[in-house]
N, C-alpha and C positions, 0 to 999 in steps of 0.2 A: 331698367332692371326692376322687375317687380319684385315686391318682400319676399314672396315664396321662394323667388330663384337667390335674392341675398341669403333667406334662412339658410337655402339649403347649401349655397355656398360656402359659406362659416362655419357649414355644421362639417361639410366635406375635408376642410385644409384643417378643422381642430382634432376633425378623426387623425388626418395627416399627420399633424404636429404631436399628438401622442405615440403615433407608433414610430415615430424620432427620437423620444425622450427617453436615453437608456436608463435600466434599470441595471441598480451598481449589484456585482456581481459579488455573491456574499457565500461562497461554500467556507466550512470550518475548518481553520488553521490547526494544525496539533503539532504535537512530539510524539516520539515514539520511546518505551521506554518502559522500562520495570514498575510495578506498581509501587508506592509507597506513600506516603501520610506527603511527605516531603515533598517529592516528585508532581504530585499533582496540585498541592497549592503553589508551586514554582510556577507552573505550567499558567494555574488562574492568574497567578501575581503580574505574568507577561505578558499577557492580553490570548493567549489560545484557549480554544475554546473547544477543542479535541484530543483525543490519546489515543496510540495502540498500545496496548499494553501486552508485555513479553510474558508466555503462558508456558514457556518449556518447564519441561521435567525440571523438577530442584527449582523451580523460579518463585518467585513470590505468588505465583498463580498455577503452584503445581496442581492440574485437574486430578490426580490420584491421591493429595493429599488432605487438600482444602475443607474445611470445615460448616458446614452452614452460617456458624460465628462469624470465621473470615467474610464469610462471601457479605454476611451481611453488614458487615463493616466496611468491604469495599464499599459497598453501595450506597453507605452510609457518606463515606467521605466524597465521592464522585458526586451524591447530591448536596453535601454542603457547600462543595466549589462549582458548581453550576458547570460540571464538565462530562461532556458527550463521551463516550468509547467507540470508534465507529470497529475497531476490530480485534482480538487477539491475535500474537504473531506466535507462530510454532513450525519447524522446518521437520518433517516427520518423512522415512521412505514408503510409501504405502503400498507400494509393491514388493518391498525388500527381499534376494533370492535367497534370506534364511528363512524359513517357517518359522522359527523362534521367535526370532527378532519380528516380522514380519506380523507376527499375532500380538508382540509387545507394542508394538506403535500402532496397530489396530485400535487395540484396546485404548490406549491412551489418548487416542484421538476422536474416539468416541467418547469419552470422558470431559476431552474439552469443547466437543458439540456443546453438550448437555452443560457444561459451565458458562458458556456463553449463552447458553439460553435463560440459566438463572441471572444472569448479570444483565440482559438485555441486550448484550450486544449482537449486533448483524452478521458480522464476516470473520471467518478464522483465515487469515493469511498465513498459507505455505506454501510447499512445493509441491509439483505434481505427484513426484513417486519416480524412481527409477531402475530398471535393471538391465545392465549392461549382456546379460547372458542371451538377454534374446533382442529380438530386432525391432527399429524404431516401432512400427506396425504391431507388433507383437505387445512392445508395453504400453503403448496407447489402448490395446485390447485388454490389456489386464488392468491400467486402471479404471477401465471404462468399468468393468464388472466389479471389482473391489469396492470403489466408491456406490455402484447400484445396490450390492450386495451390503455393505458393511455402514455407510455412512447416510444414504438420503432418506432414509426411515427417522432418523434421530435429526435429519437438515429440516423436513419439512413438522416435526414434530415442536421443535425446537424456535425456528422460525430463520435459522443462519443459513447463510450460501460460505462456501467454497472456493477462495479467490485463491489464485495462482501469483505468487511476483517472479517477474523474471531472473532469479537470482542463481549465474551457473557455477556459483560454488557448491551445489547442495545435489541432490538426488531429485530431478527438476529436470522434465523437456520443457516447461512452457517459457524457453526462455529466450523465443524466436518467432517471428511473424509463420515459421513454417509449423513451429512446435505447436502456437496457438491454432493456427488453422487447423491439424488435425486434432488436435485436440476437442474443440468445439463442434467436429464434424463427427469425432466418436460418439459425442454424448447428445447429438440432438438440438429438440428444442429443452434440455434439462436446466429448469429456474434455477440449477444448487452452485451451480459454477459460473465462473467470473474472473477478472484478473484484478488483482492488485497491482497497478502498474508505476513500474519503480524505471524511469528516464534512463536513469544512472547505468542502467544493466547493459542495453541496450548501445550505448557510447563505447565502450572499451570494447564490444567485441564488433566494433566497426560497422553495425547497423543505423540504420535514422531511428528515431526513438520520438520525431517529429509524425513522422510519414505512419509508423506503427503505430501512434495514438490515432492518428486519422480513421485507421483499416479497421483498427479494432474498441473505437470509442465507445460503439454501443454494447462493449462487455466490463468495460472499468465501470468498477463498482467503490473502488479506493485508491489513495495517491501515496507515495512514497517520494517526500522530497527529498531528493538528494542529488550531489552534481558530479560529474566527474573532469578532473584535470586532464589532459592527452598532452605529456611531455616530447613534443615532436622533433626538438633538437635531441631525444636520444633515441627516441622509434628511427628516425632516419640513420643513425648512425649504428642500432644495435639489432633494431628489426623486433618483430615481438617474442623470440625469444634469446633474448640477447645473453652472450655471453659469461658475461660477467653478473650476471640476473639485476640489471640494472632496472629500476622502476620508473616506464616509460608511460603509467596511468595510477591516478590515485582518486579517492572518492572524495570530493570535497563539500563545502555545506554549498546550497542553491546562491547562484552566481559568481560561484569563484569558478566555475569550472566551463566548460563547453560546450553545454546544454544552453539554447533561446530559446528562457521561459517565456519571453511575452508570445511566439509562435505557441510553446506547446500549450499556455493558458488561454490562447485562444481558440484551440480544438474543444477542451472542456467548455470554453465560454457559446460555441456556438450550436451546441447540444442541450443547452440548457443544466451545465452538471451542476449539484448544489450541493453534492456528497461532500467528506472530507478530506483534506491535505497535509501530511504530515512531515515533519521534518525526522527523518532517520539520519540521524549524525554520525559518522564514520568519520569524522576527518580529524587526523591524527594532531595536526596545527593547533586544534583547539580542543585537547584532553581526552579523545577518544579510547583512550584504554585507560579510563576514569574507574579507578574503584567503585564497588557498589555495595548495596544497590540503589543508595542515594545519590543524586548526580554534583560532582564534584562542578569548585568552583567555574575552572577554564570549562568544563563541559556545560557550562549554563551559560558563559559566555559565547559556546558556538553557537547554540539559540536563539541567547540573543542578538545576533550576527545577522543570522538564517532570517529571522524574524522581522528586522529592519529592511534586508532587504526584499522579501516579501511584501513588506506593505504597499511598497508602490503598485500591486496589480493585485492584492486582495488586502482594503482598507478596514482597518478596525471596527 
């Protein structure tokens, strides 16, 4: 063997042996959760390193109310704890069949574009919008034009996108691989929209939430931790709508519930996602209807819960 063919042998198997050598998988951990002085150095003190912060009406981030002072003292604290925002959360109907209403959550939601574009954050997580008086196709059309009309003048000014979570308690189609699919086929190629995609939603109404991060990985743009229980010794006995309104599904913090994270964190992992992951705590077990809007003791213990076991597949 001559040296040119050794060089080039060694230079071959060290290319090789680098594109072996993984690279540890670091998107940013968060909570989700009202703003406050407290809240977010909780958040620094347990190692997260993100936050969605709650922007409804009356919330500590009311966009009709808020002051350039506030804002600049959010921003004040968020940079004295070295902590990212990757989104505001706000459940708003945007197609609402009142014109009243319908104009009031307009406005308000155009308020908290423009607030999240002062705070710097990316993504306002809500619902899509929904009205039951006309048909699937029908409100997919109206919010196709609502949002063209009313919101992407202030998205692309601003620099936010538009994420959907699939959450079907609220006024909300995107809460299904089908709701998704039309949805992103009303709007195009439009940069403003995306999903926030929350596992959890997807488990209780009996869909994969595995299979659906796969179809629709390249529009998650943000994570909602959370898990859900599926009590199957009383779904079998009561059926889903049982009786006696027994509670045969609950939302619990990530790993207590029915959701295989190391599967779903390996759809993000082989997309290269590096966005954020946040813990939405719902689970009653550990202080969920915590007083606020500073988070109460058991409710910093679901975190730190969530947060343990999270590390084993996204390390400090």
């Amino acid at each position: 063997m001559t040296r040119r063919t050794l060089m080039g042998t060694l230079a071959v198997a060290a290319a090789a042996q680098a594109q072996k050598t993984p690279k540890e998988w670091k998107p940013k951990l968060g909570v989700l959760g009202p703003f406050t002085e407290a809240n977010v150095e909780f958040a620094r003190q347990e190692g997260f390193t993100n936050m969605i912060l709650g922007a409804s009406p009356h919330s500590e981030l009311d966009a009709t109310t808020i002051t350039d002072e506030k804002i600049e003292h959010v921003k004040a604290t968020l940079a004295k704890n070295q902590m990212h925002v990757s989104a505001l959360q706000l459940a708003q109907n945007h197609i609402s069949p009142d014109a009243t209403q319908r104009t009031k959550e307009n406005n308000y939601f155009l308020k908290a574009i423009e607030l999240a574009g002062k705070l710097g954050v990316p993504y306002i997580g809500t619902c899509s919008g929904k009205d039951t008086q006309k048909s699937f196709q029908g409100q997919v059309d109206e919010i196709v034009r609502v949002y063209n009309d009313k919101y992407f003048a202030a998205c692309e000014k601003n620099h936010v996108k538009i994420l959907w979570e699939p959450w079907p308690g609220g006024p909300n189609l995107a809460t299904s691989p089908v709701g998704f699919e039309t949805l992103f086929k009303g709007f195009g190629t439009s940069p403003y929209v995306g999903l926030q995609y929350d596992p959890s939603h997807l488990v209780w109404q009996m869909m994969d939430p595995i299979q659906t991060a796969r179809e629709f990985v390249d529009k998650i743009y943000d994570v909602h931790l959370k898990d859900t229980e599926i009590r199957w010794d009383v779904l079998r006995r009561g059926g889903i709508n049982p009786v006696n309104r027994a509670q045969w599904w609950a939302y619990r913090l990530p790993g207590l519930g029915s959701i295989n994270w190391s599967e779903f964190f390996s759809v993000l992992q082989r997309v290269g996602y590096t966005g954020a992951m946040s813990i939405e705590h719902e689970d009653a077990l550990y202080g969920e209807d915590h007083p606020g809007p500073d988070f109460g003791e058991d409710y910093k213990t679901g975190f730190k819960m969530g947060h343990r076991y999270l590390r084993q597949y996204v390390p400090d």
